[in-house]
DSSP file (Angstrom, degrees, kcal/mol; ACC not computed):
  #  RESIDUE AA STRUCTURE BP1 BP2  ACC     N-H-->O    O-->H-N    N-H-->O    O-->H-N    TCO  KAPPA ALPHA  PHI   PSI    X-CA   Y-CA   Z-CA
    1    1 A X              0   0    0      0, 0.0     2,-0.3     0, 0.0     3,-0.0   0.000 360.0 360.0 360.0 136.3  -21.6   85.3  -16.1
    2    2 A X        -     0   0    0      1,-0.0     2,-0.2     0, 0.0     0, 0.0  -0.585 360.0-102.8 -86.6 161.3  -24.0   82.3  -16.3
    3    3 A X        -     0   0    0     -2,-0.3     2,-0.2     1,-0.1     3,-0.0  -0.361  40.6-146.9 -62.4 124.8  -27.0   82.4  -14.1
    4    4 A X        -     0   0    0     -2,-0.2     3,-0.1     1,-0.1    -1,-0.1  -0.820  28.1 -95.1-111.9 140.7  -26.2   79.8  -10.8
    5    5 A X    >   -     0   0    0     -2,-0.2     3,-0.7     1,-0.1     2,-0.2  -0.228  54.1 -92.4 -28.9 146.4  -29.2   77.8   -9.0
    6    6 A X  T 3  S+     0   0    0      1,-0.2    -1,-0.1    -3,-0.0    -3,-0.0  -0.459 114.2  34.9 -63.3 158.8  -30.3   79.7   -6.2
    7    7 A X  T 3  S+     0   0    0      1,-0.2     2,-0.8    -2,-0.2    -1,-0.2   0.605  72.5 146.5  49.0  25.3  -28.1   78.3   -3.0
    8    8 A X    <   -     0   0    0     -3,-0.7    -1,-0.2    34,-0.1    34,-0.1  -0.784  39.8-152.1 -74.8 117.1  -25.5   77.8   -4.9
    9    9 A X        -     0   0    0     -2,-0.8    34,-2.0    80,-0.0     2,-0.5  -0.517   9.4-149.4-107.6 138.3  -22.2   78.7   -2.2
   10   10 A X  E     -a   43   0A   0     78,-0.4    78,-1.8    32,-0.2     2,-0.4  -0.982   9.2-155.5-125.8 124.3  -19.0   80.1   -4.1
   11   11 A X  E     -aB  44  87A   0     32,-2.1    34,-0.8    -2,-0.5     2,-0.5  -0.950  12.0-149.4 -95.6 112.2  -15.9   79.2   -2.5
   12   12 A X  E     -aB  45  86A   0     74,-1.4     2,-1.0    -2,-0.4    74,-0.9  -0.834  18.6-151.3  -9.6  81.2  -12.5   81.3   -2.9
   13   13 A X  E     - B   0  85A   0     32,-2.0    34,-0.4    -2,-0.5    72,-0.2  -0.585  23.1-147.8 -87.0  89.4   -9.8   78.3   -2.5
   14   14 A X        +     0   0    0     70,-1.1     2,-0.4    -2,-1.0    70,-0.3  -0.144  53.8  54.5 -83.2-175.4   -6.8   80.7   -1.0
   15   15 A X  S    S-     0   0    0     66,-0.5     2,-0.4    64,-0.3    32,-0.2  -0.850  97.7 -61.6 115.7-176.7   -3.6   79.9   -1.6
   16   16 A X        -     0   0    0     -2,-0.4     2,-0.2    66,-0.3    32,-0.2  -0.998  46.7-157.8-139.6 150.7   -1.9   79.4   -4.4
   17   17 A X        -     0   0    0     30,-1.2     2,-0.6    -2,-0.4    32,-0.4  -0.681  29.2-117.6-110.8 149.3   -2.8   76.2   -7.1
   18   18 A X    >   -     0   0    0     -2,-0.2     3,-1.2     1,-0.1    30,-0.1  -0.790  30.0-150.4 -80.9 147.5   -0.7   74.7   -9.5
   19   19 A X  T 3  S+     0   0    0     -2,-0.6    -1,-0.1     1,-0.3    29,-0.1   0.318  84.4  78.5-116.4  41.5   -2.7   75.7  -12.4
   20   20 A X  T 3  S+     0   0    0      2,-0.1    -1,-0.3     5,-0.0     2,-0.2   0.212  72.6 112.1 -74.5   1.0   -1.8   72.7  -14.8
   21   21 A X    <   -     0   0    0     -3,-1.2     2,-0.1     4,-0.1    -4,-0.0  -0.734  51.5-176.4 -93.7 136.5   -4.4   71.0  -12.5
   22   22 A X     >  -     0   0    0     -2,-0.2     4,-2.2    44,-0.0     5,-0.2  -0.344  51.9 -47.2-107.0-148.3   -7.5   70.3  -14.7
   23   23 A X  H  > S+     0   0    0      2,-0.2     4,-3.2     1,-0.2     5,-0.2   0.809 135.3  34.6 -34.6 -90.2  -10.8   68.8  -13.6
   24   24 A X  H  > S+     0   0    0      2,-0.2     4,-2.3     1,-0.2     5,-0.3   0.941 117.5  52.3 -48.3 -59.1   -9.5   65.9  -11.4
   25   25 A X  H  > S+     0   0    0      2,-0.2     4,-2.2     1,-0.2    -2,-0.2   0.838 115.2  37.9  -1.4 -77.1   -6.7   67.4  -10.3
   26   26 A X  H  X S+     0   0    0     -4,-2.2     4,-1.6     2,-0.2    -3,-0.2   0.924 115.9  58.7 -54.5 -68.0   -8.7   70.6   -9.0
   27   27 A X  H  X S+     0   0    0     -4,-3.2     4,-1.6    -5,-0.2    11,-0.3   0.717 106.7  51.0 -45.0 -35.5  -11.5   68.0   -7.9
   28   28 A X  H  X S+     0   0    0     -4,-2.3     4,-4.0    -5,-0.2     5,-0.5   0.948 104.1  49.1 -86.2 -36.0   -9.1   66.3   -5.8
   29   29 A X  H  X>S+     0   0    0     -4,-2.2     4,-1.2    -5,-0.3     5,-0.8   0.731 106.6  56.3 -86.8   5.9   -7.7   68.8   -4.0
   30   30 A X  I  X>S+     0   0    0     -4,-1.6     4,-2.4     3,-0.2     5,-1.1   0.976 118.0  38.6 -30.7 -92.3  -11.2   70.1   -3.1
   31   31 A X  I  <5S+     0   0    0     -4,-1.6     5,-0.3     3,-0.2    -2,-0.2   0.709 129.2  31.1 -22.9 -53.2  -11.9   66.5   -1.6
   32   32 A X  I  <5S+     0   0    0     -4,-4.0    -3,-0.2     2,-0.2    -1,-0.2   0.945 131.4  33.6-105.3 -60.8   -8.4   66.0   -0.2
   33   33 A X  I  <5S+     0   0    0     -4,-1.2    -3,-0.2    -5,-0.5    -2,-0.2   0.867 132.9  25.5 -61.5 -42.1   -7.4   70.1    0.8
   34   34 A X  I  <<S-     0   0    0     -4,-2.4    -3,-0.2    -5,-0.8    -1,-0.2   0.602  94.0-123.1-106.8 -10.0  -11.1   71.4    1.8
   35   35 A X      < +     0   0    0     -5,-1.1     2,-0.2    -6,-0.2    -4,-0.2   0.987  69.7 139.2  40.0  66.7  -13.1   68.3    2.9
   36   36 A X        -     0   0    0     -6,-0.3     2,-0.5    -5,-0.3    -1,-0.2  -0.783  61.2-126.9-134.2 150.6  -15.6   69.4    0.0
   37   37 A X    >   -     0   0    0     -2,-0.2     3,-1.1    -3,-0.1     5,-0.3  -0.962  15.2-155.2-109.8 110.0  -17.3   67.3   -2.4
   38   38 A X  G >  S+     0   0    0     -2,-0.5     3,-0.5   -11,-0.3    21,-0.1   0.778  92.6  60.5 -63.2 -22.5  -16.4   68.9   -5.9
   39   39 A X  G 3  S+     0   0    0      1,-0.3    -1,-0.3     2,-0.1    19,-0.0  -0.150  82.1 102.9-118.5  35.7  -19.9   67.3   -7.6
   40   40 A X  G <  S-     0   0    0     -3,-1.1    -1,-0.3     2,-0.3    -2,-0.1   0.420  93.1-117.2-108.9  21.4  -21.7   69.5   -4.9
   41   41 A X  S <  S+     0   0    0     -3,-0.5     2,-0.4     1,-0.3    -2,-0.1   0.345  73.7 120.1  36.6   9.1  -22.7   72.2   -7.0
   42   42 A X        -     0   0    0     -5,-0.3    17,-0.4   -34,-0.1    -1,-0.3  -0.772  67.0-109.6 -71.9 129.9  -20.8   75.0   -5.5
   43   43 A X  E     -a   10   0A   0    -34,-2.0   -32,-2.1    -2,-0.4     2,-0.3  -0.493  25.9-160.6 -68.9 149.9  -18.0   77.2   -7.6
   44   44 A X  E     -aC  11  57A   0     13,-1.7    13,-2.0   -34,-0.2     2,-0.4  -0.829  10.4-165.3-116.7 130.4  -14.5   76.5   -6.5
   45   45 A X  E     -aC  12  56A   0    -34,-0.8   -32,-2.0    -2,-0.3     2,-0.4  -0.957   8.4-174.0-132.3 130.8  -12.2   79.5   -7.6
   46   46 A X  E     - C   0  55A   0      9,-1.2     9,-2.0    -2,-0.4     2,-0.3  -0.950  13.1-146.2-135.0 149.6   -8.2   79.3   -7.6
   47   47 A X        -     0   0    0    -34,-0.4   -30,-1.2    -2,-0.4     7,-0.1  -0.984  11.6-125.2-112.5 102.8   -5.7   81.1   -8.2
   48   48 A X        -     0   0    0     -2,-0.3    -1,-0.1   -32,-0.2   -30,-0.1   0.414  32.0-106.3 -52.9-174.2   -2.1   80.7   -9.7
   49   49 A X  S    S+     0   0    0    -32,-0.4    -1,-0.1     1,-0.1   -31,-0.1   0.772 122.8  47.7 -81.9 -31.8    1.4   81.4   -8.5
   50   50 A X  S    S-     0   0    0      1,-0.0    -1,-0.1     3,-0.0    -3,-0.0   0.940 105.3-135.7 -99.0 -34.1    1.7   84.7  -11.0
   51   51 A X  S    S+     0   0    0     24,-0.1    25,-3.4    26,-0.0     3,-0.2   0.339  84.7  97.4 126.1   8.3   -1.9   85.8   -9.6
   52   52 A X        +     0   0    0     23,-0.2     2,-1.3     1,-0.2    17,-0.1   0.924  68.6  66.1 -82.7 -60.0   -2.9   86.6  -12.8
   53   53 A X        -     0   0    0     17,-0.2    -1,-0.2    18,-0.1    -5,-0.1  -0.323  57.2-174.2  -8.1  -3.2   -4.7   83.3  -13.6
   54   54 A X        -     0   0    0     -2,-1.3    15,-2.6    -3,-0.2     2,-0.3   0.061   9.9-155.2 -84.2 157.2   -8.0   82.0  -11.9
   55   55 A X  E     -CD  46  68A   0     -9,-2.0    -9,-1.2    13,-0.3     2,-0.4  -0.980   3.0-156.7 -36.2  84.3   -9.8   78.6  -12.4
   56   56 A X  E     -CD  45  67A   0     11,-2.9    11,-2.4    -2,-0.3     2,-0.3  -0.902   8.6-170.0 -95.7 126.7  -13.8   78.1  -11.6
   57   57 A X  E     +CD  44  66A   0    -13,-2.0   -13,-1.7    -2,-0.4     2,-0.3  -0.982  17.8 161.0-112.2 153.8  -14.4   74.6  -10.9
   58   58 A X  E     - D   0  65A   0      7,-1.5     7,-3.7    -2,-0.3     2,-1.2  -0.993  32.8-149.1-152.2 138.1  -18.7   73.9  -10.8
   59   59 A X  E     + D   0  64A   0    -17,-0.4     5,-0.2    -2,-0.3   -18,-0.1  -0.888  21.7 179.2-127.0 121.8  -20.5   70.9  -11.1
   60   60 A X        -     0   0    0      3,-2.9   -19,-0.1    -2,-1.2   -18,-0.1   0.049  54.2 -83.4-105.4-146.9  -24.1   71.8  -12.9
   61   61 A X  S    S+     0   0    0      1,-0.1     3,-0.1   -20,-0.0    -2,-0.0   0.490 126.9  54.1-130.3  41.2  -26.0   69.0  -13.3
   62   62 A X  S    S-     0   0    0      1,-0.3     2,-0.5     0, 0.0    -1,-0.1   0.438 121.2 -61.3 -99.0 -20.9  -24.9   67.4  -16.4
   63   63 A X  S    S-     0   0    0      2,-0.0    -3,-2.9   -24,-0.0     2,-0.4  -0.995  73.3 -40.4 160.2-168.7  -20.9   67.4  -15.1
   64   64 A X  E     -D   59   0A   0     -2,-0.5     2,-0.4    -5,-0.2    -5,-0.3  -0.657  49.4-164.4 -95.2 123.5  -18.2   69.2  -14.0
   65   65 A X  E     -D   58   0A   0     -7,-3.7    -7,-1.5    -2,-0.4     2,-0.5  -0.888   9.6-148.9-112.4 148.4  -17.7   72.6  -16.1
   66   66 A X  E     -D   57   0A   0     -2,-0.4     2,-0.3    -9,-0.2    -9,-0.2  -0.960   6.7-160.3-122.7 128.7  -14.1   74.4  -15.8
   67   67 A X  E     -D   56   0A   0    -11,-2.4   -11,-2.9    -2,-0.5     2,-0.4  -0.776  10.7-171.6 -90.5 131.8  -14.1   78.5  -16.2
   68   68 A X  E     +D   55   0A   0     -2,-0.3   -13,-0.3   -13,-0.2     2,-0.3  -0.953   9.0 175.8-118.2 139.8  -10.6   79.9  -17.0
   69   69 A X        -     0   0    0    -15,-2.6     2,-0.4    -2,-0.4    -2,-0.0  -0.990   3.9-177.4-100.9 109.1   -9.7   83.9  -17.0
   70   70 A X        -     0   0    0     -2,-0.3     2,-0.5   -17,-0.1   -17,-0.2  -0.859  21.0-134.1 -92.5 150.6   -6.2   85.0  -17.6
   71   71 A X        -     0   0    0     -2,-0.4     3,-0.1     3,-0.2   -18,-0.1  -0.900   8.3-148.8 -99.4 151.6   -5.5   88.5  -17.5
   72   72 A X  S    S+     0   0    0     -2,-0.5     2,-0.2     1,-0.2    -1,-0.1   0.794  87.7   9.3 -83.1 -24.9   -3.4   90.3  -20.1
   73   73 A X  S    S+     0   0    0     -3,-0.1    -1,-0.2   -21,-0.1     0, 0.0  -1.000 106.7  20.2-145.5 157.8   -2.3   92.6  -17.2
   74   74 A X  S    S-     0   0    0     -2,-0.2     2,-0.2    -3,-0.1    -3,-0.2   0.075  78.2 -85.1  80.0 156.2   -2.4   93.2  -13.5
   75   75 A X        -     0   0    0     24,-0.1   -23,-0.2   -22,-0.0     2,-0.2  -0.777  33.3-108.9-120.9 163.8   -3.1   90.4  -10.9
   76   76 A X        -     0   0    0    -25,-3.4     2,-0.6    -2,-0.2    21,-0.1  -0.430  46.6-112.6 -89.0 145.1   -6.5   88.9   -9.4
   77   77 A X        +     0   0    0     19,-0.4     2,-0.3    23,-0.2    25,-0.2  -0.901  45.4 178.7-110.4 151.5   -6.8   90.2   -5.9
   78   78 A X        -     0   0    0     -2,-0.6    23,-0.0     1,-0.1   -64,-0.0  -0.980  32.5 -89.8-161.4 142.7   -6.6   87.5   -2.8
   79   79 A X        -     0   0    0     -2,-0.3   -64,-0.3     1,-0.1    -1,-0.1   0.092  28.3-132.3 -42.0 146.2   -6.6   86.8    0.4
   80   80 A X  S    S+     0   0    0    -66,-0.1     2,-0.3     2,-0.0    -1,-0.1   0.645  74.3 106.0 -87.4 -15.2   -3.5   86.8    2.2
   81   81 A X        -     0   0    0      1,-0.1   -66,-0.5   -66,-0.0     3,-0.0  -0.489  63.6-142.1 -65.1 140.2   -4.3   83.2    3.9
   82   82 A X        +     0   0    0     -2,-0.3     2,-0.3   -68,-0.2   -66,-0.3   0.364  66.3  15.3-113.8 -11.8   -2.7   80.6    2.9
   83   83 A X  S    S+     0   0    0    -68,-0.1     2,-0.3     2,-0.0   -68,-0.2  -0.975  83.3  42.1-169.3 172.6   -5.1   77.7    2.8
   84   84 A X  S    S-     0   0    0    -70,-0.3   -70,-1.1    -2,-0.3     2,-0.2  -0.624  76.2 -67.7  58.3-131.4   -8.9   76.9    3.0
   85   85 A X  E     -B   13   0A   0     -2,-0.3     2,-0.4   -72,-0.2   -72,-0.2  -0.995  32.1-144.6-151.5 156.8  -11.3   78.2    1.8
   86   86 A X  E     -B   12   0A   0    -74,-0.9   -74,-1.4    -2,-0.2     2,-0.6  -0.952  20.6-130.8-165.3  87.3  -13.7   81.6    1.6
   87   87 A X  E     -B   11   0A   0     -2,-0.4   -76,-0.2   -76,-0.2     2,-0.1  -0.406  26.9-170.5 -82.8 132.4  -16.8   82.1    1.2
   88   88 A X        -     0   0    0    -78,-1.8   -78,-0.4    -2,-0.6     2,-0.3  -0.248  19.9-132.1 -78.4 169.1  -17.6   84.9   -1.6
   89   89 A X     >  -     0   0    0    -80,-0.1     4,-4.8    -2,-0.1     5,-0.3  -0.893  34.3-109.0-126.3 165.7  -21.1   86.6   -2.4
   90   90 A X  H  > S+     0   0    0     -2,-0.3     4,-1.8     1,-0.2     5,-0.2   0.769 125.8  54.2 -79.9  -1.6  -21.9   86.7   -6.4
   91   91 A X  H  > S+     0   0    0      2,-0.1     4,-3.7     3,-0.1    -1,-0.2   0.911 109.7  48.3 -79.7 -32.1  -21.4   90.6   -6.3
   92   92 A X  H >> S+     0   0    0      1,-0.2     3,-1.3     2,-0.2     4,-1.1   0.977 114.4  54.7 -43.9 -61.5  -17.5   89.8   -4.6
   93   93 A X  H >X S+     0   0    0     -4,-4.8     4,-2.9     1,-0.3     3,-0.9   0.915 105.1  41.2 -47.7 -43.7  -17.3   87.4   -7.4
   94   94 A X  H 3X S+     0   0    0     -4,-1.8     4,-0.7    -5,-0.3    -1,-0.3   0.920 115.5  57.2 -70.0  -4.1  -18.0   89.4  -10.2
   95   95 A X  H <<>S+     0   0    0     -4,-3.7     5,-1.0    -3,-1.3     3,-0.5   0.900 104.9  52.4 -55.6 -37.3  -15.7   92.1   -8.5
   96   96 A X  H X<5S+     0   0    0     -4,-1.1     3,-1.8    -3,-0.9   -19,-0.4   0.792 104.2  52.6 -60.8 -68.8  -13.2   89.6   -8.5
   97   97 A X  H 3<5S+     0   0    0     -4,-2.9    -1,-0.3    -5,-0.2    -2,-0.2   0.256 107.2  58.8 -55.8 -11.7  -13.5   88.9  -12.1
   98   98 A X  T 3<5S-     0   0    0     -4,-0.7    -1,-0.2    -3,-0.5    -2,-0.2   0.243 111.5-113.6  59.4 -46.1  -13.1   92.4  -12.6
   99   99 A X  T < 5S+     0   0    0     -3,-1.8     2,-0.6     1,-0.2    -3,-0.2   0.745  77.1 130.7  82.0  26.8   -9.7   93.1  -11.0
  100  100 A X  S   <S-     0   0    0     -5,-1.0     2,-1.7    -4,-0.3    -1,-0.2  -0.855  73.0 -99.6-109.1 137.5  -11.7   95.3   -8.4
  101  101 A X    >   -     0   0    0     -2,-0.6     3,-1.3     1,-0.2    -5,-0.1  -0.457  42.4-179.1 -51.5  93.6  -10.9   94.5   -4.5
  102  102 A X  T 3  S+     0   0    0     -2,-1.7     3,-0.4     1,-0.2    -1,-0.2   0.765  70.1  69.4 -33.9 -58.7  -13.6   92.4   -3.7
  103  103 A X  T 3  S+     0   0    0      1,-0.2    -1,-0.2   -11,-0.0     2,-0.2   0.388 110.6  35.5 -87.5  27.1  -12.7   91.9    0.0
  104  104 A X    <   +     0   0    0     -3,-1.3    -1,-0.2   -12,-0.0     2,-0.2  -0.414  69.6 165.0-175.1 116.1  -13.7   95.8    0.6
  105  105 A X        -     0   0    0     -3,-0.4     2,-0.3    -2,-0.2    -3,-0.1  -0.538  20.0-154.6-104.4-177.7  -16.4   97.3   -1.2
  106  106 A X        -     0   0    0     -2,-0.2     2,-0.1     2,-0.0    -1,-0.0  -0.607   7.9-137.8-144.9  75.4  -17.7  100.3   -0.2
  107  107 A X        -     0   0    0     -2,-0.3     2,-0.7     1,-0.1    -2,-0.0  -0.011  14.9-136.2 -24.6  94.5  -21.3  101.5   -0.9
  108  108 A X        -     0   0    0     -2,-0.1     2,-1.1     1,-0.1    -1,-0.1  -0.447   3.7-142.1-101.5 145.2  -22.4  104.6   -1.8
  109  109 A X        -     0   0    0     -2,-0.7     2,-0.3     1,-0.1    -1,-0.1  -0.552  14.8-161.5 -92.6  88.8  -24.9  106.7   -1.0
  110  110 A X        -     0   0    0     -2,-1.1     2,-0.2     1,-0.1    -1,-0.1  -0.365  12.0-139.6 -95.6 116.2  -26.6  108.8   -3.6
  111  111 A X    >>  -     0   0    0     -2,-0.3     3,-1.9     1,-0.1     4,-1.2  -0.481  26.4-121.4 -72.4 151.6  -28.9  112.1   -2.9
  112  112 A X  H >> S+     0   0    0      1,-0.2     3,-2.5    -2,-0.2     4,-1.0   0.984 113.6  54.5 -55.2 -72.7  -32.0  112.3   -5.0
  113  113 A X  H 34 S+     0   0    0      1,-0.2    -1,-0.2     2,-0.2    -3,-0.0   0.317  93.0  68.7 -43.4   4.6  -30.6  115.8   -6.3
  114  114 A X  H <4 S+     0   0    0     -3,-1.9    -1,-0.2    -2,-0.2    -2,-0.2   0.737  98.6  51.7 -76.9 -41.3  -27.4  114.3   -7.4
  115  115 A X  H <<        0   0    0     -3,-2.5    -2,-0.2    -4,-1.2    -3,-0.1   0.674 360.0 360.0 -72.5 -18.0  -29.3  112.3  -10.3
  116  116 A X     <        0   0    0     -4,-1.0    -1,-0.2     0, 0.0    -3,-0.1   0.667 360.0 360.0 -56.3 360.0  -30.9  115.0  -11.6
């Protein structure tokens, strides 16, 4: 994963995107769907219709970079809400990226004599 500015906010765009949308596309409906400024250095992440798909849009501060993942199997997991947007933390994301349920992770608690 690259290394984000600290305060960098990663947004989860639920829903489903068409995912022909490149840069503008994606950039507008930030503006127009979220009342977000795409060139605000925040990740954007969408998601296609087969759920396999996702989309990072990020604006660093040379320009707008776009992250694609497809998976070869298995679907990205997502919110059942149907529009706005979600804020993630960068462990959700790389859960996310993963294929792992993200929205409930579960901690565990490890005795000293377990490690041994």
């Amino acid at each position: 994963m690259i290394p984000l500015p600290s305060g960098t906010q990663i947004w989860l765009v639920a829903g489903v995107t068409d995912m022909r949308k490149s840069f503008n596309g994606l950039g507008e409906q930030i503006q127009q769907a979220l009342n977000d400024n795409p060139f605000c250095g925040h990740l954007f992440i969408f998601r296609g219709r087969r759920g396999d798909t996702v989309k990072i849009l990020w604006a660093d501060a040379d320009g707008l970079c776009l992250f694609i993942k497809r998976l070869e199997q298995g679907q990205f997991v997502w919110p059942t809400v149907r529009d706005g947007k979600i804020a993630l933390t960068r462990s959700q994301l790389a859960m996310l990226l993963d294929k792992l349920d993200w929205r409930q992770p579960k901690t565990t608690r490890l005795n000293s004599l377990t490690m041994l």
